[in-house]
C-alpha positions, 0 to 999 in steps of 0.5 A, spaced: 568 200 745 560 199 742 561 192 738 558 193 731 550 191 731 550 188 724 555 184 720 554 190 715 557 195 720 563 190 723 565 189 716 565 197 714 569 198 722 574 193 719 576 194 713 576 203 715 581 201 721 585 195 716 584 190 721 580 186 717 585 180 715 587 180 723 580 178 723 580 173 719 587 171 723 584 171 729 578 167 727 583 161 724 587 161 730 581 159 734 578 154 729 584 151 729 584 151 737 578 149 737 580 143 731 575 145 727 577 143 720 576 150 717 581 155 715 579 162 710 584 166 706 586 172 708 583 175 703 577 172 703 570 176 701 567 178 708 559 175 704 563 168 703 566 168 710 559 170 713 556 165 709 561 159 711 562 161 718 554 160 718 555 153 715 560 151 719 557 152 725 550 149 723 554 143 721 556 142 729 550 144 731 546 138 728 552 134 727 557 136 733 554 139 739 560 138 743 565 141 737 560 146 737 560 148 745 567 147 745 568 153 739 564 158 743 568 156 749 575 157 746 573 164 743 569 166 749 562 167 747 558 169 753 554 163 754 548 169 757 548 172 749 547 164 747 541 162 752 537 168 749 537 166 742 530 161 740 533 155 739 527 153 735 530 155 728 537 151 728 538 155 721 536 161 725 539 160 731 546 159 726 546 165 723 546 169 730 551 165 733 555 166 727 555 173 728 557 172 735 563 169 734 565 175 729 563 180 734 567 177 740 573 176 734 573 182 732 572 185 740 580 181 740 582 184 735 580 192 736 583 190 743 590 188 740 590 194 735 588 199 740 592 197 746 
């Protein structure tokens, strides 16, 4: 499976295999696993999902780091993905993450569906 390199490109996937809805499931179950206080509706535009998950995850970087390391550690980010990004620019560096966090969600949900 080649993961999509821009937000563009994981979007157009999705909605072309009509899994986008799974993806926003699959993310709300692993926010809720991860207590954090944040749910999106199925039929959520991907620009305001891209734009609150971005939020959220500057919100626990400055705020609740713990919640933050706990969220990547239960959806499965690779911990060697996030030492690569330049933590100078926080509000960067969340958008990135955010990014991430779609990319190995949606790496479950093709998963799921294809096999």
């Amino acid at each position: 499976m080649q993961l999509p390199q821009t937000f563009n490109e994981l979007i157009a996937e999705a909605e072309s295999l009509k899994l986008y809805k799974q993806l926003v499931v699959q993310l709300n179950k692993d926010l809720a696993l991860a207590n954090i206080d944040l749910s999106f509706s199925e039929d959520v535009l991907p620009t305001s999902l891209k734009l609150l998950l971005h939020e959220m995850i500057y919100k626990l970087i400055q705020e609740r780091f713990m919640d933050y390391l706990n969220l990547l550690y239960i959806i499965d980010v690779s911990e060697k993905r996030i030492k690569t990004l330049d933590g100078i620019d926080t509000l960067e560096m969340s958008e990135k993450v955010a990014f991430m966090i779609l990319q190995r969600e949606w790496q479950k949900v093709w998963f799921r569906n294809k096999y």
